[in-house]
Each structure stands twice: as C-alpha cells, then as structure tokens.
mmCIF file as gemmi writes it, N, C-alpha and C atoms, coordinates in Angstrom:
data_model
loop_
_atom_site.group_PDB
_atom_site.id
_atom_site.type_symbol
_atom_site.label_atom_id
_atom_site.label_alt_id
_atom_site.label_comp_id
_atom_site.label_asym_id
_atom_site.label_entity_id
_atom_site.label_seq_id
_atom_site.pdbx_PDB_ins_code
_atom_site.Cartn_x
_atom_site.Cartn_y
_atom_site.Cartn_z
_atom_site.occupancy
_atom_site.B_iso_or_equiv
_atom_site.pdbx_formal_charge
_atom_site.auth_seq_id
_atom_site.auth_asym_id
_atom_site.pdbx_PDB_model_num
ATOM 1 N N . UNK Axp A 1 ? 0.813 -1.189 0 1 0 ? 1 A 1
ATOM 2 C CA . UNK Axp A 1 ? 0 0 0 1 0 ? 1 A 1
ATOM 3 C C . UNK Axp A 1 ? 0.864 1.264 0 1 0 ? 1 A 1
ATOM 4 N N . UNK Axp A 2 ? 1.906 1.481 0.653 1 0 ? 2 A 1
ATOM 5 C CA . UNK Axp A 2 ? 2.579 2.434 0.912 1 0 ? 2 A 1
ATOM 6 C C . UNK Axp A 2 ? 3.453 2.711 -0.651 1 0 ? 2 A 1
ATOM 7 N N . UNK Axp A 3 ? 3.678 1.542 -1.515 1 0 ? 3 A 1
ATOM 8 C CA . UNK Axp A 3 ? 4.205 1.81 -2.688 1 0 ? 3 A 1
ATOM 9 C C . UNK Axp A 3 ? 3.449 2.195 -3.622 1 0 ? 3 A 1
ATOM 10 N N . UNK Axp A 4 ? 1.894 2.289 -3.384 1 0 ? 4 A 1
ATOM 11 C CA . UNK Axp A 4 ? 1.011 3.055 -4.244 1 0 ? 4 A 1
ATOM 12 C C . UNK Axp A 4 ? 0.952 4.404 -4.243 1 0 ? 4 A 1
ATOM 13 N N . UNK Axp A 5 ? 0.643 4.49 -2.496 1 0 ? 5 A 1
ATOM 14 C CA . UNK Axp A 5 ? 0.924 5.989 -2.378 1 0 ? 5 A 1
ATOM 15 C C . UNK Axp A 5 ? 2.16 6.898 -2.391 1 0 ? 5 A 1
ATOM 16 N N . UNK Axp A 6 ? 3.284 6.327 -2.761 1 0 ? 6 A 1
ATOM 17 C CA . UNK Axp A 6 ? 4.202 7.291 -3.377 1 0 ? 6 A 1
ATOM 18 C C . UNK Axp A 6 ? 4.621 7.279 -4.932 1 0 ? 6 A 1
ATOM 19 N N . UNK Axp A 7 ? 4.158 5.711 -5.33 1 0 ? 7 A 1
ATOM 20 C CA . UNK Axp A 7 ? 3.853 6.226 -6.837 1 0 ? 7 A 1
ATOM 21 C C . UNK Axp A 7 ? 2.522 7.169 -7.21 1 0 ? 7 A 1
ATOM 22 N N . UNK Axp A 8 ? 1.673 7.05 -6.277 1 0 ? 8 A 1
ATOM 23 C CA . UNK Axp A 8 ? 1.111 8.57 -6.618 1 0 ? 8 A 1
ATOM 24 C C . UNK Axp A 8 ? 1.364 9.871 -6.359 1 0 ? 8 A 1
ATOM 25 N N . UNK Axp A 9 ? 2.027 9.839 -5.296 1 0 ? 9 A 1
ATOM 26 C CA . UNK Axp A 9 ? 2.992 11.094 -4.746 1 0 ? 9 A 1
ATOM 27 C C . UNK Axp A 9 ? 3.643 11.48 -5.961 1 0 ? 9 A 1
ATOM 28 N N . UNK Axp A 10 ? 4.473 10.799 -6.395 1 0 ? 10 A 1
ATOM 29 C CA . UNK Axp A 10 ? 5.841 11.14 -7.656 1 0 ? 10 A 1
ATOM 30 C C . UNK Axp A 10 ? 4.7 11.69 -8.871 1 0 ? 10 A 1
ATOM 31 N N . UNK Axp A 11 ? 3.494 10.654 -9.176 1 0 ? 11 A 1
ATOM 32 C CA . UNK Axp A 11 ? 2.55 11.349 -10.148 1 0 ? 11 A 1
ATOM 33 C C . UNK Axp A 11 ? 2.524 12.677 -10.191 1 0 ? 11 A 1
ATOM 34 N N . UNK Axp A 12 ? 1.624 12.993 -9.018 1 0 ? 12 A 1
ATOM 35 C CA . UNK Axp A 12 ? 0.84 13.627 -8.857 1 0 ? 12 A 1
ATOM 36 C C . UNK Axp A 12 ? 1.916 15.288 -8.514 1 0 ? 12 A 1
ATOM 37 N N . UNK Axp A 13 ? 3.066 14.911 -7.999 1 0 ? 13 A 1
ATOM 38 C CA . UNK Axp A 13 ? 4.286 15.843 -8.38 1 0 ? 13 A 1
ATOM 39 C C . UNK Axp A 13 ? 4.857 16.056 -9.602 1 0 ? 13 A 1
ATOM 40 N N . UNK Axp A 14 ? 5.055 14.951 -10.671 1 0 ? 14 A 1
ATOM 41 C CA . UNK Axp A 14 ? 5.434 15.283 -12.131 1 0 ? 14 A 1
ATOM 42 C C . UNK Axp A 14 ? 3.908 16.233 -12.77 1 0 ? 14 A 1
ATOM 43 N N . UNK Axp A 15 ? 2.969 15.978 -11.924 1 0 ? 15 A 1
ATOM 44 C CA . UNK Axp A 15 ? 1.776 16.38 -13.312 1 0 ? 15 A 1
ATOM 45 C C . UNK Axp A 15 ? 1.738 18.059 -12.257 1 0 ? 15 A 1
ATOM 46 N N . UNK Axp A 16 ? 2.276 18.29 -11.177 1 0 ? 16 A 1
ATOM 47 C CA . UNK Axp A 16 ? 2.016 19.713 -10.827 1 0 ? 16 A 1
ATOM 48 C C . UNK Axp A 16 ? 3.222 20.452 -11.64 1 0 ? 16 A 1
ATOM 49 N N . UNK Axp A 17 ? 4.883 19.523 -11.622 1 0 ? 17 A 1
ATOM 50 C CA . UNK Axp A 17 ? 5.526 20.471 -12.244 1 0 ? 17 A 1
ATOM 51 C C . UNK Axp A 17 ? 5.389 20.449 -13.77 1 0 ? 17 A 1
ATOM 52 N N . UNK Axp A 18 ? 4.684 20.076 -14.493 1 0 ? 18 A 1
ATOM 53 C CA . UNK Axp A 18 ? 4.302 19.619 -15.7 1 0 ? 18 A 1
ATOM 54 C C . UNK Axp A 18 ? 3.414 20.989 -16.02 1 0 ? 18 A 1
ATOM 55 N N . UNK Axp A 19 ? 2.45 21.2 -15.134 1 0 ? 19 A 1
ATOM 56 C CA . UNK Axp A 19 ? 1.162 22.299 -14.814 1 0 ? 19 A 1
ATOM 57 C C . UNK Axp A 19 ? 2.284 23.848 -14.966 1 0 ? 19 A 1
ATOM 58 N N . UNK Axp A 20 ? 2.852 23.778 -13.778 1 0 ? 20 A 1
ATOM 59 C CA . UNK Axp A 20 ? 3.897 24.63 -13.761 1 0 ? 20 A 1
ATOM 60 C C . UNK Axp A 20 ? 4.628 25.117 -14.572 1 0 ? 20 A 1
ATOM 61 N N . UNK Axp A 21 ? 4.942 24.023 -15.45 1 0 ? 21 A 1
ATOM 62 C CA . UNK Axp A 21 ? 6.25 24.233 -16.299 1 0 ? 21 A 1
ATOM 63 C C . UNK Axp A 21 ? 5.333 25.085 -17.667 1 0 ? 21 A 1
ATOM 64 N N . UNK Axp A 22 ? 3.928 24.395 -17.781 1 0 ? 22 A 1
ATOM 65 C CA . UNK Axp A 22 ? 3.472 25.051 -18.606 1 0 ? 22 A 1
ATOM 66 C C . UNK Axp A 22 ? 3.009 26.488 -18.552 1 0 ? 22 A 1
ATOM 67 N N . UNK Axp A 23 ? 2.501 26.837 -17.624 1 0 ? 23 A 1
ATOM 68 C CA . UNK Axp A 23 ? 2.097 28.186 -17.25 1 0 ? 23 A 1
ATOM 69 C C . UNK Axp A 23 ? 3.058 29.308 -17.063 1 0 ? 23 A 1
ATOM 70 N N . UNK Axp A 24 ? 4.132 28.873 -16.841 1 0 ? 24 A 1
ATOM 71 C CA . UNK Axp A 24 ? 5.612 29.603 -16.935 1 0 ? 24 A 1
ATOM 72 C C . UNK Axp A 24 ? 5.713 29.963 -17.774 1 0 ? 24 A 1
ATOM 73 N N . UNK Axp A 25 ? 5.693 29.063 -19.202 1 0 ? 25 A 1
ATOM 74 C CA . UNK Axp A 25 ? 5.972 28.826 -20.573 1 0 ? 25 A 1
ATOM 75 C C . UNK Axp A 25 ? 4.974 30.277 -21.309 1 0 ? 25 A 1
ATOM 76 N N . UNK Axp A 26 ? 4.005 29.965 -20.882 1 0 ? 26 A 1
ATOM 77 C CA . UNK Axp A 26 ? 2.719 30.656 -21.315 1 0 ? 26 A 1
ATOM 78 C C . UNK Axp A 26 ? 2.999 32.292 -20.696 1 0 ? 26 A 1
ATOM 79 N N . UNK Axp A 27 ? 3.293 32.401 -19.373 1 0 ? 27 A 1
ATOM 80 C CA . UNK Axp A 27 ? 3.649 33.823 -19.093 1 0 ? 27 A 1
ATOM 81 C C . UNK Axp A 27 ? 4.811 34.207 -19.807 1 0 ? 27 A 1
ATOM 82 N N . UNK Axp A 28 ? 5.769 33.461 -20.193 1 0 ? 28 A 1
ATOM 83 C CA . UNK Axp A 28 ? 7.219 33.728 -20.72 1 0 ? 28 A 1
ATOM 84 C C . UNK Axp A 28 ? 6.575 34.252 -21.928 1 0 ? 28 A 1
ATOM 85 N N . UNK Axp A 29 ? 5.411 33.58 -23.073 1 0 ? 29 A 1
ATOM 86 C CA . UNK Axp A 29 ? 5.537 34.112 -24.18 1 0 ? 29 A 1
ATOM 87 C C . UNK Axp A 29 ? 4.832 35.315 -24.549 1 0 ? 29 A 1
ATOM 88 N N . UNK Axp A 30 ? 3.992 35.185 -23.24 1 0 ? 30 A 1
ATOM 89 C CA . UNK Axp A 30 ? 3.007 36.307 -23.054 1 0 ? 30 A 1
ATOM 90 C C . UNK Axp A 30 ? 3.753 37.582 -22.941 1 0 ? 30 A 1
ATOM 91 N N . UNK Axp A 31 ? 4.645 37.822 -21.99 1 0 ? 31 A 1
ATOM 92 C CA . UNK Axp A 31 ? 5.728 38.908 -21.783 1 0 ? 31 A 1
ATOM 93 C C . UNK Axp A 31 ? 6.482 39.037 -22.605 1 0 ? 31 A 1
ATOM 94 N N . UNK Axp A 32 ? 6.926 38.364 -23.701 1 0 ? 32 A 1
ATOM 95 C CA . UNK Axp A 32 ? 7.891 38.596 -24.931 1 0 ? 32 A 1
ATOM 96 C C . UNK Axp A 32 ? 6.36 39.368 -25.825 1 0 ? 32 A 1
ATOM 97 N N . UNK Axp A 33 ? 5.856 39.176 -25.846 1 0 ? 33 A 1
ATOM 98 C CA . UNK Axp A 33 ? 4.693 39.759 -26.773 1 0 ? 33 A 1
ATOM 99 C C . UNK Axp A 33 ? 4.514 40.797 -26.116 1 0 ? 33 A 1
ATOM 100 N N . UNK Axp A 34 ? 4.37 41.234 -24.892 1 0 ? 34 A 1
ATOM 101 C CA . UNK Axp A 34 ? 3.923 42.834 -24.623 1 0 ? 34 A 1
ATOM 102 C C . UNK Axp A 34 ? 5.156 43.561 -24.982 1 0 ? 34 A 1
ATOM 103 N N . UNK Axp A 35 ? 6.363 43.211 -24.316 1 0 ? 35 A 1
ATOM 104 C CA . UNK Axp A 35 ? 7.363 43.91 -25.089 1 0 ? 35 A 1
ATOM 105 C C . UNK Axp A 35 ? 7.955 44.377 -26.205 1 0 ? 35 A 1
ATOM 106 N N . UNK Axp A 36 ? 7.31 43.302 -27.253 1 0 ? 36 A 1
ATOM 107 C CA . UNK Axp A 36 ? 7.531 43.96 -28.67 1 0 ? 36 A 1
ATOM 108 C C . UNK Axp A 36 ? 6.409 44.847 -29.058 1 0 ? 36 A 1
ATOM 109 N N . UNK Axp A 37 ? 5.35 44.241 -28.273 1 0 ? 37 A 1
ATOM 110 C CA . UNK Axp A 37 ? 4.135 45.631 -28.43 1 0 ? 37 A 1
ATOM 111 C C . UNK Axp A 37 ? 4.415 46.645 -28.132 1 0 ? 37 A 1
ATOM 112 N N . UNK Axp A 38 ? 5.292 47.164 -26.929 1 0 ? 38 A 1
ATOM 113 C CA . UNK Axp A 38 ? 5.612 48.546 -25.946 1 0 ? 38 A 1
ATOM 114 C C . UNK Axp A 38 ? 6.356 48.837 -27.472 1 0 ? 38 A 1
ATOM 115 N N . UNK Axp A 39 ? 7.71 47.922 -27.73 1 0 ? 39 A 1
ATOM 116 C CA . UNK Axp A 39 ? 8.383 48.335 -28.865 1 0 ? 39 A 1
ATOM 117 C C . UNK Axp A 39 ? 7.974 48.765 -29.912 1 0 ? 39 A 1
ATOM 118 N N . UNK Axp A 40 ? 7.051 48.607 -30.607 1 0 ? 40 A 1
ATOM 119 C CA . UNK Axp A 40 ? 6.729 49.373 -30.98 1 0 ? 40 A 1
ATOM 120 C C . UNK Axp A 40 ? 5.421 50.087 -31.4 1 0 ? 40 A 1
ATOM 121 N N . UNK Axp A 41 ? 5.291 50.473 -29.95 1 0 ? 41 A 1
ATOM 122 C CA . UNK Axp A 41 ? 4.435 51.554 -29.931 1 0 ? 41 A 1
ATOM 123 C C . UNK Axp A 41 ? 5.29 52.65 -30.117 1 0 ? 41 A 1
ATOM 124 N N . UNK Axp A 42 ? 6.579 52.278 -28.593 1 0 ? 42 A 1
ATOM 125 C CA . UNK Axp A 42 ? 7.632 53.633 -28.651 1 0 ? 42 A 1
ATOM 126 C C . UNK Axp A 42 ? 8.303 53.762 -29.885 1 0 ? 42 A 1
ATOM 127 N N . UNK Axp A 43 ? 8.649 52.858 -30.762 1 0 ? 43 A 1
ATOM 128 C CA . UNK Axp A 43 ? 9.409 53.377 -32.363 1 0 ? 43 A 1
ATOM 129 C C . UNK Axp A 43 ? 8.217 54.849 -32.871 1 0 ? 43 A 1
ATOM 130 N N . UNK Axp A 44 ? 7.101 54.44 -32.339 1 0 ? 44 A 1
ATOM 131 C CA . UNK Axp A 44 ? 6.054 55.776 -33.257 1 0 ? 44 A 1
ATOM 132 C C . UNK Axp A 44 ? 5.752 56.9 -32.573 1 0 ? 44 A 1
ATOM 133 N N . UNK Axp A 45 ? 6.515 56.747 -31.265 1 0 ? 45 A 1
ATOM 134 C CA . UNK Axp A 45 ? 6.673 58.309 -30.706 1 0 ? 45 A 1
ATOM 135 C C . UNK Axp A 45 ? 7.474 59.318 -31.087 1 0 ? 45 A 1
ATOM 136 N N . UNK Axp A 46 ? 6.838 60.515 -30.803 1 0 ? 46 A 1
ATOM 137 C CA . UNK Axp A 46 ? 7.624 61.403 -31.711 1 0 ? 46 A 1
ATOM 138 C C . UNK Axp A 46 ? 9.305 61.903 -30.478 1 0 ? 46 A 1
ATOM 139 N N . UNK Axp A 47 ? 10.599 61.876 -31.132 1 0 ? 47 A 1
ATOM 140 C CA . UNK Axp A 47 ? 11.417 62.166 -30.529 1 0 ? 47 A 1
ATOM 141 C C . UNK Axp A 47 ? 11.249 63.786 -29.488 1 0 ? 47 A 1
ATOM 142 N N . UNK Axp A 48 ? 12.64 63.615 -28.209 1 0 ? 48 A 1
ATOM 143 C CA . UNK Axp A 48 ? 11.972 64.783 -27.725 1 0 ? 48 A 1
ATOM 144 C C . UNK Axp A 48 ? 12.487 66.181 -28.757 1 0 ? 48 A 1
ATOM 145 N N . UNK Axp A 49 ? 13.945 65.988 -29.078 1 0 ? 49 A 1
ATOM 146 C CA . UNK Axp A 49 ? 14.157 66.634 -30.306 1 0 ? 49 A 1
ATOM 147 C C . UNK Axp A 49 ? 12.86 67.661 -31.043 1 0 ? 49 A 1
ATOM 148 N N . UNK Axp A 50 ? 12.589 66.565 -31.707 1 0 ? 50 A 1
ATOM 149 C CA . UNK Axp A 50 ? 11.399 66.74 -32.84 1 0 ? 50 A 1
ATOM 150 C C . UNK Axp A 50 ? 10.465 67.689 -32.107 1 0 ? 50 A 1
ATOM 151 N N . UNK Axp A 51 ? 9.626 67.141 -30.402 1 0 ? 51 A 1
ATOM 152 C CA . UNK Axp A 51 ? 8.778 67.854 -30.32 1 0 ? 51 A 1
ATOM 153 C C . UNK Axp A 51 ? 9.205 69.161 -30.093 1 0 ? 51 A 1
ATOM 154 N N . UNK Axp A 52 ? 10.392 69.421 -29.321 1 0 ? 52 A 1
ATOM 155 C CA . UNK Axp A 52 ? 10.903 70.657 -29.084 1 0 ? 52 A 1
ATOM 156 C C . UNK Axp A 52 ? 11.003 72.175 -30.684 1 0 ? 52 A 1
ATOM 157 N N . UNK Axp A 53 ? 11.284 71.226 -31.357 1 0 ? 53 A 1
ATOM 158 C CA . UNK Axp A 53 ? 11.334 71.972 -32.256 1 0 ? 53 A 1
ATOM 159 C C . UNK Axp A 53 ? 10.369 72.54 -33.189 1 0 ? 53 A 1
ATOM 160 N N . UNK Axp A 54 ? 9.143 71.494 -33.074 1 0 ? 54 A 1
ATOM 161 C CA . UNK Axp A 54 ? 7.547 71.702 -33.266 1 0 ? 54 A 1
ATOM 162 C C . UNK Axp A 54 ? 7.191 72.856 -32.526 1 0 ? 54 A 1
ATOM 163 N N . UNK Axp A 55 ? 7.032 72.7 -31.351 1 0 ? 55 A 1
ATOM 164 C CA . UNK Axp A 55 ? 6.816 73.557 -30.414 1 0 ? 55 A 1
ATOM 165 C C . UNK Axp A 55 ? 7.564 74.558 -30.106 1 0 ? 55 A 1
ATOM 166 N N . UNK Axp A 56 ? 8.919 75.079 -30.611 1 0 ? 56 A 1
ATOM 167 C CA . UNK Axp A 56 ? 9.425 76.383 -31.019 1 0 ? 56 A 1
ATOM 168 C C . UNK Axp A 56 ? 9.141 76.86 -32.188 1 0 ? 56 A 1
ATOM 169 N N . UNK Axp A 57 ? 8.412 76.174 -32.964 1 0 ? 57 A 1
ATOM 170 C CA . UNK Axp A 57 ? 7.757 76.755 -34.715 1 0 ? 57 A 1
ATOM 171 C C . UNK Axp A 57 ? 6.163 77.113 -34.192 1 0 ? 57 A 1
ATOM 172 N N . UNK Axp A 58 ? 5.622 76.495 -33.177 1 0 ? 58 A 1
ATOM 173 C CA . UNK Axp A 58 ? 4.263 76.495 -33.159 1 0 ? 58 A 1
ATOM 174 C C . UNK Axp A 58 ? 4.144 77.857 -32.243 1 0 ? 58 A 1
ATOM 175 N N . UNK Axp A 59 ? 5.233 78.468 -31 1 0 ? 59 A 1
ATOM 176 C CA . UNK Axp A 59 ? 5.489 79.624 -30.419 1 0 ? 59 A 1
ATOM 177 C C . UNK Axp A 59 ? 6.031 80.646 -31.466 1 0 ? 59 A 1
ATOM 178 N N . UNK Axp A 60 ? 6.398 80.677 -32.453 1 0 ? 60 A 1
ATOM 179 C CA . UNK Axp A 60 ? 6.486 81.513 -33.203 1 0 ? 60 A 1
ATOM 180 C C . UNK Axp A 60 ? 5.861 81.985 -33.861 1 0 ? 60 A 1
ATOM 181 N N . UNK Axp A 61 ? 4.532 80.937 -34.237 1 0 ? 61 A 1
ATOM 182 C CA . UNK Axp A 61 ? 3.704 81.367 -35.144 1 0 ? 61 A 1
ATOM 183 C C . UNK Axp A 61 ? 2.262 82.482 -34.163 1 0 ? 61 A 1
ATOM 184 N N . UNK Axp A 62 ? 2.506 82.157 -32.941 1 0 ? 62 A 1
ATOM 185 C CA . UNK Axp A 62 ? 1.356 82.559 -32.289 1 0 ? 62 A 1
ATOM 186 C C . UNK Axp A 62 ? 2.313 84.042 -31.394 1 0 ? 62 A 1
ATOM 187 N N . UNK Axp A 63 ? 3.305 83.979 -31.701 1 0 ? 63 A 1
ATOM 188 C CA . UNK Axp A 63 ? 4.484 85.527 -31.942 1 0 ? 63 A 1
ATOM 189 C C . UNK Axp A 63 ? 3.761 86.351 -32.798 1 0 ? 63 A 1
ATOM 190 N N . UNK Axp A 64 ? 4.073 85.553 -33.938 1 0 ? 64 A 1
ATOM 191 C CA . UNK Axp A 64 ? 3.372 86.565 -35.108 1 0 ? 64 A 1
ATOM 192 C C . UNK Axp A 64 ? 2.282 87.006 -35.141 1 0 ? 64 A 1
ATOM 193 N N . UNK Axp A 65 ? 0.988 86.13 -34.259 1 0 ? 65 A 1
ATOM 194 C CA . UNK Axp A 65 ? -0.372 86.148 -34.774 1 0 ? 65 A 1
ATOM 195 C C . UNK Axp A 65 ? -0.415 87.173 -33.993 1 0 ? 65 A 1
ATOM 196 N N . UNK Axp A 66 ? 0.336 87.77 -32.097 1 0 ? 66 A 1
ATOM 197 C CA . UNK Axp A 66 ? 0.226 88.322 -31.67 1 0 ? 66 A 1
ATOM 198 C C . UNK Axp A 66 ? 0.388 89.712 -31.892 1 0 ? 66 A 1
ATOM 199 N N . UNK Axp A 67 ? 1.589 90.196 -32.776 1 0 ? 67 A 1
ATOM 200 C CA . UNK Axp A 67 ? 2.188 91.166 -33.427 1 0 ? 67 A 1
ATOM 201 C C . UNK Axp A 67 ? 1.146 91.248 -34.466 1 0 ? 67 A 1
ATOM 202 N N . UNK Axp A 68 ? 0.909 90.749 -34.721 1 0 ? 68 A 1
ATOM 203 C CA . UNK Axp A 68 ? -0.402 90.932 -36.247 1 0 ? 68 A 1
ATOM 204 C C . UNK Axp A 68 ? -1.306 91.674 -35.382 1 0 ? 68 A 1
ATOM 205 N N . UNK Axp A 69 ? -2.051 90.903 -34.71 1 0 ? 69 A 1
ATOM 206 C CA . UNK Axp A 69 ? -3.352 91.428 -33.594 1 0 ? 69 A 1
ATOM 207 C C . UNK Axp A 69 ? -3.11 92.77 -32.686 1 0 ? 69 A 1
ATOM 208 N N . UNK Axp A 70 ? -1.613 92.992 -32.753 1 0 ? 70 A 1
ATOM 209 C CA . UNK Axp A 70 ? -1.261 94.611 -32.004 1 0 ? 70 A 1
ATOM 210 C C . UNK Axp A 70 ? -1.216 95.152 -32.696 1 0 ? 70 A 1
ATOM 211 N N . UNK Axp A 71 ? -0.405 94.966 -33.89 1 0 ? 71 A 1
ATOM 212 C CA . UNK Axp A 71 ? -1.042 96.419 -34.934 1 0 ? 71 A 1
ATOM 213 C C . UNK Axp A 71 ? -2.568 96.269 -34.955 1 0 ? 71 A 1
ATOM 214 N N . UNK Axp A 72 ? -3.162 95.57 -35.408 1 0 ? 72 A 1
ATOM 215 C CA . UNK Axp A 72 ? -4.627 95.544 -35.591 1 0 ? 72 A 1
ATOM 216 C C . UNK Axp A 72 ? -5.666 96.869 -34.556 1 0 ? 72 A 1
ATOM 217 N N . UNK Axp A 73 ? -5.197 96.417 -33.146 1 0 ? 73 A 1
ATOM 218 C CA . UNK Axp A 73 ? -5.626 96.972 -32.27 1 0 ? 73 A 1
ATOM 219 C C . UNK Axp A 73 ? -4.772 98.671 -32.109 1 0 ? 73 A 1
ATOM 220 N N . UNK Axp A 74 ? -3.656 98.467 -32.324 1 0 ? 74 A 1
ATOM 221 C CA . UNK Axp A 74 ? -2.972 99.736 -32.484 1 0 ? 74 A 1
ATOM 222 C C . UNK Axp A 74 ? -3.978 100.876 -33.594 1 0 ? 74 A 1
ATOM 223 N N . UNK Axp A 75 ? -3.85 100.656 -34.81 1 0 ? 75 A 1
ATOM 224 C CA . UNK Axp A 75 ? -4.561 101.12 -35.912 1 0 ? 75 A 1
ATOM 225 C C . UNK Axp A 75 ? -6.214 101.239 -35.729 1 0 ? 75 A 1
ATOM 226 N N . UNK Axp A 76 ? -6.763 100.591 -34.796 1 0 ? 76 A 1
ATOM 227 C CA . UNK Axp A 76 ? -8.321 100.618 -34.792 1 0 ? 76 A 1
ATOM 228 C C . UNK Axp A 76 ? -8.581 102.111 -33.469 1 0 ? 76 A 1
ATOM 229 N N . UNK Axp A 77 ? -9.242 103.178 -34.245 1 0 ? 77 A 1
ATOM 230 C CA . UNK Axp A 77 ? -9.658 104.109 -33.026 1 0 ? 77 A 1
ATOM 231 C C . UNK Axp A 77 ? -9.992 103.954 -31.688 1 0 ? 77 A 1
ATOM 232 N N . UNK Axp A 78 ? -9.768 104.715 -30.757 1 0 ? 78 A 1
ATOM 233 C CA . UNK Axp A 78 ? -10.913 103.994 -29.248 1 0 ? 78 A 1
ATOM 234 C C . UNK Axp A 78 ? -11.576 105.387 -29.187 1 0 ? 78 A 1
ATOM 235 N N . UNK Axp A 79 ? -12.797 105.32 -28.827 1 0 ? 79 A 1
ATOM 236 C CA . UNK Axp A 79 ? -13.705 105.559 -28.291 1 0 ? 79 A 1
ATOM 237 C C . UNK Axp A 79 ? -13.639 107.311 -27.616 1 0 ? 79 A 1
C-alpha cells in the first residue's frame, strides 16, 4: 500500500511540475509579446528633439499672430 501511495505522490508531483512548467511557458511568451508591443508603440513616438522643435515653430507662429493682432488693435480708433 505504501508503494502506491508514493507512486502517486511522484505522479501527482510530475503532473504539478508539468502544470507549472506550462504556465511559466505561457507567461514567458506572453511577456515577450507585450514587449515587442511597448516596442513598438515607442518606435512611433515622436522624438523629444522633434517635439521641441515643433513647439518652437508652433510659439512663433502665435508671436506673429500676436504682433499681427497689435497692430490691428494699435490702428483701430478707441472711443
């Protein structure tokens, strides 16, 4: 009797690390897949470079619109 119950012991231990081994497997490939997802998401972000320099063209233009809008107001009579 006692040699049943440790050939089920040894079973019933190969089929947990068996369980184990698979679910490991399964998170392992799962996490290689989000990471090439993050990858490239970040390849399609815009550099900080880039935005900086967007955003010193986009302050310039609202320079100008401002200087436009002071003469405007300069040149219009008051009251």
């Amino acid at each position: 009797m006692i040699e049943a119950g440790v050939s089920a012991s040894i079973a019933l231990l190969a089929a947990i690390a068996a369980v184990t081994n698979r679910v490991h497997a399964r998170i392992s490939s799962l996490d290689n897949r989000v990471d090439r997802v993050e990858l490239r998401m970040a390849e399609n972000y815009v550099s900080k470079a880039e935005f900086h320099g967007t955003l010193g063209d986009l302050k310039n233009h609202m320079i100008r619109i401002e200087q436009k809008l002071d003469t405007f107001i300069a040149a219009y009579p008051k009251d």
